[in-house]
C-alpha positions as CSV (number, residue, x, y, z in Angstrom):
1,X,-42.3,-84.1,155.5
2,X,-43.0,-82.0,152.7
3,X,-44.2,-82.3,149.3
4,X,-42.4,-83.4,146.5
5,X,-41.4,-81.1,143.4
6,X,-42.6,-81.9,139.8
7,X,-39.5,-81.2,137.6
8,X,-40.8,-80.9,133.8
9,X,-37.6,-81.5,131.3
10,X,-38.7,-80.3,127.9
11,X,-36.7,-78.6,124.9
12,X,-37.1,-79.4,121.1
13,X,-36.8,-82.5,119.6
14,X,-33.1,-84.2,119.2
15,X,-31.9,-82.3,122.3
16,X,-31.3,-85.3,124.1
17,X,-34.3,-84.8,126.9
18,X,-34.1,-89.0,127.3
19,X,-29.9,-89.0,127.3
20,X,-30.0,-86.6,129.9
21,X,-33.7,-87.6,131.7
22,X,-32.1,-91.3,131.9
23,X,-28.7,-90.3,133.2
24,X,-29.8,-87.8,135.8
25,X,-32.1,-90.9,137.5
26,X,-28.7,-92.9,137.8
27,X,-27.0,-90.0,139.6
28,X,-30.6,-89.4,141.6
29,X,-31.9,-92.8,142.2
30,X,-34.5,-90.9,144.6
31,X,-36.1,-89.0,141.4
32,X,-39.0,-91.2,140.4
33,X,-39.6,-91.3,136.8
34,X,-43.4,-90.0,135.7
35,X,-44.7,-93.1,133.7
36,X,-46.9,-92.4,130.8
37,X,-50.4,-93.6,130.1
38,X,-51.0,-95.2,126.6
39,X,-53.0,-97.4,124.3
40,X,-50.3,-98.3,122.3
41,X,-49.4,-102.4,122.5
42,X,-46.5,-103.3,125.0
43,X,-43.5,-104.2,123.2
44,X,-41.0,-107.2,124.0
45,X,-39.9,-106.6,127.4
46,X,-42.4,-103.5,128.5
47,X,-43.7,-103.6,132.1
48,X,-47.1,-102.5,132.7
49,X,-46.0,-99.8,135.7
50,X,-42.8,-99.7,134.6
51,X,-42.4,-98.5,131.2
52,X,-46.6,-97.5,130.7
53,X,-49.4,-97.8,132.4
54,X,-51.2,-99.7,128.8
55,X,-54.7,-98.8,128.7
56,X,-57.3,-99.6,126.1
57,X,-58.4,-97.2,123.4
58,X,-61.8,-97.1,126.1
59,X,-60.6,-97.1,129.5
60,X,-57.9,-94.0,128.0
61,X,-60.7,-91.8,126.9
62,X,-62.4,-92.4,130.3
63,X,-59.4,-90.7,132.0
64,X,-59.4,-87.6,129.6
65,X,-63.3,-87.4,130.2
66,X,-62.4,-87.3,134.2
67,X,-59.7,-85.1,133.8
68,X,-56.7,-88.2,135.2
69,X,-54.0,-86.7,133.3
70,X,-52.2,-83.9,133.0
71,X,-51.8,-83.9,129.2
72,X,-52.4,-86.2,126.4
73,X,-51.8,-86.0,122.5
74,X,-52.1,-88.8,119.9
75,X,-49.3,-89.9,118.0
76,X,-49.7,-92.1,115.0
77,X,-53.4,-93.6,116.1
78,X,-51.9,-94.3,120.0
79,X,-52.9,-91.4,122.8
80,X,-49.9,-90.8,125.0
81,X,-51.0,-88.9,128.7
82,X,-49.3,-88.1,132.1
83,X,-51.6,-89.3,134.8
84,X,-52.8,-87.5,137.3
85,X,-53.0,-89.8,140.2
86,X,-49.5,-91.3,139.9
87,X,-47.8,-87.4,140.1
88,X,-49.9,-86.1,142.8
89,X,-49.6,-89.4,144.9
90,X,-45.1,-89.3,144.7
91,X,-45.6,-85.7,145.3
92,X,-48.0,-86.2,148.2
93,X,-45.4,-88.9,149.8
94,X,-42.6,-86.1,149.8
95,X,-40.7,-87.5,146.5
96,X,-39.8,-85.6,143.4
97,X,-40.7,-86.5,140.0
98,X,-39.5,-85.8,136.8
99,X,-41.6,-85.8,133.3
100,X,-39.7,-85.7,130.4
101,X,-41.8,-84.2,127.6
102,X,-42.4,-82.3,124.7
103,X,-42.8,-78.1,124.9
104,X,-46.6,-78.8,123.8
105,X,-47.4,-80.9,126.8
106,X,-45.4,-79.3,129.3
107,X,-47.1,-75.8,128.4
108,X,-50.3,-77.9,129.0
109,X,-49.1,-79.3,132.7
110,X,-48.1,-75.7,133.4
111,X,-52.1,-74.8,133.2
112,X,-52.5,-77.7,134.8
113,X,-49.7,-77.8,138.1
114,X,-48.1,-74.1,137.9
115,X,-46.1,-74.7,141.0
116,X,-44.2,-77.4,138.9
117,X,-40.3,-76.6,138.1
118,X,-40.1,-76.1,134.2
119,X,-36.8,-76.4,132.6
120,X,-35.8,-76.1,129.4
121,X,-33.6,-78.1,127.8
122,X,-31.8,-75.8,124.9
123,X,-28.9,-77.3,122.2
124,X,-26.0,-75.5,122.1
125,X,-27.1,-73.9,118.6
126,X,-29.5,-74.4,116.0
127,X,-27.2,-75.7,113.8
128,X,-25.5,-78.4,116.8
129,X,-29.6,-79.8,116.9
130,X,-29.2,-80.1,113.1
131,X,-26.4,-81.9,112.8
132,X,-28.0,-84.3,115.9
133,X,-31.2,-84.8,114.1
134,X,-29.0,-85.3,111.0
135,X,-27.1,-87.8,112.5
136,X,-29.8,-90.1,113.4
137,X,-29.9,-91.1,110.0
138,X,-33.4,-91.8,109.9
139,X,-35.0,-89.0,108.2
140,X,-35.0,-87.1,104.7
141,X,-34.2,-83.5,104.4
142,X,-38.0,-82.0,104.6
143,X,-38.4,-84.0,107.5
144,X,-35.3,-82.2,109.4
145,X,-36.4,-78.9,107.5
146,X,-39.8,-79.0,109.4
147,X,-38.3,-80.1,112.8
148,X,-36.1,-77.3,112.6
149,X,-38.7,-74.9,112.0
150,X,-40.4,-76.6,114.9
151,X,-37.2,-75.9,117.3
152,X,-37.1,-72.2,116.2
153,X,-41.1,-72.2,117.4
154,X,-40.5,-73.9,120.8
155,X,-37.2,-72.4,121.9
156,X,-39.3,-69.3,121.3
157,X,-41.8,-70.3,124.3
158,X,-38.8,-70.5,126.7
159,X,-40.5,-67.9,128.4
160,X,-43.0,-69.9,129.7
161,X,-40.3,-72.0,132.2
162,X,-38.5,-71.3,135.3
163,X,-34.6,-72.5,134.0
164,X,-32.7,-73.0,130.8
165,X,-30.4,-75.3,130.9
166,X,-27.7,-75.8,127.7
167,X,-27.1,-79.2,126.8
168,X,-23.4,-78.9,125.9
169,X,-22.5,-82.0,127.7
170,X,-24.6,-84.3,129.5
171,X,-22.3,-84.4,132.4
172,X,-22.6,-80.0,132.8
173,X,-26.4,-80.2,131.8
174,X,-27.5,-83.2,134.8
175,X,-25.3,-80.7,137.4
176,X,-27.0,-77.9,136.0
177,X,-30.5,-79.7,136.7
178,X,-29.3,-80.9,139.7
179,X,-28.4,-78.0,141.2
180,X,-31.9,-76.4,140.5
181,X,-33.5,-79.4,141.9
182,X,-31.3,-78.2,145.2
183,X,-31.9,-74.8,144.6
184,X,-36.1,-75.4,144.4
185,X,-36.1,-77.8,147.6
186,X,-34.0,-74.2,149.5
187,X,-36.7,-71.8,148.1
188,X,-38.4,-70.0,150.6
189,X,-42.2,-70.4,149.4
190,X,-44.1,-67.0,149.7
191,X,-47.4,-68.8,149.4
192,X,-46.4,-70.1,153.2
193,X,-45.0,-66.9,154.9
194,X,-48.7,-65.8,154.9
């Protein structure tokens, strides 16, 4: 059995990485989700395992310091991380997993795991993300200003990955992604012809 591939979904903010990242693992039950690492507090409901892995401020900065994850950032006083051990184990056992991410910390798995399938996530148009962010109703106009500026930014490292995939509608964008899932397991590696 062979290994498993590490899909990365990534793509600017409101372009529905976690509509289309949750509705791809009901039409792939076999894709196993990459659960994050974080020293945030559980919330009602959140599974140690299943949602997180919840680490103390301590035990998190210990896994940075031994290089267990893939990427980290902090948001708002919590770190957030991939670990290490949980992707290379599923790979190891011959099963895909997908991490659903921001364009920061994918570019940072990328150093990390470069045979990883990177794929892109784009909106329709700039002005389709607007009206998405828009209709969260939950943030002011210089709020959306600087997320848009920060979507022009990232779409413009979509160089750095292996697929683009337009999120028009869910349904086209998880066959899209499902068919490069295919398409990488077919690949004929050169790294094994030699």
């Amino acid at each position: 059995m062979g290994k498993g591939l590490l899909i990365v979904l990534s793509g600017p903010s409101g372009v529905g990485k976690g509509t289309v990242c949750t509705e791809l693992r009901q039409r792939m039950p076999e894709l196993v989700y990459s659960v994050s690492a974080t020293t945030r507090q559980p919330r009602l409901g959140e599974e140690n395992g299943v949602n997180y892995f919840f680490k103390t401020r301590e035990q998190f900065v210990e896994m940075i310091n031994n290089d267990q994850l893939l990427e980290y950032a902090e948001y708002v006083g919590n770190f957030y991380g991939t670990p290490r051990d949980f992707v290379e184990e599923t790979l190891d056992s011959g099963k895909d997993i997908i991490l659903e991410i921001e364009v920061q910390g994918a570019l940072k798995v990328k150093e990390k795991f470069p045979k990883g399938v990177f794929v892109f996530l784009l909106p329709p148009s700039l002005d389709e993300l607007k009206g998405r962010i828009q209709g969260r109703g939950t943030e002011n106009q210089a709020t959306i200003d600087h997320r848009m500026s920060v979507a022009a930014h990232e779409i413009g490292l979509m160089e750095n990955y292996d697929y683009a995939v337009v999120n028009d509608e869910i349904d086209l964008a998880c066959k899209r992604i499902q068919s490069i899932i295919v398409a990488e397991h077919c690949k004929i590696r050169k790294e094994c012809k030699n």
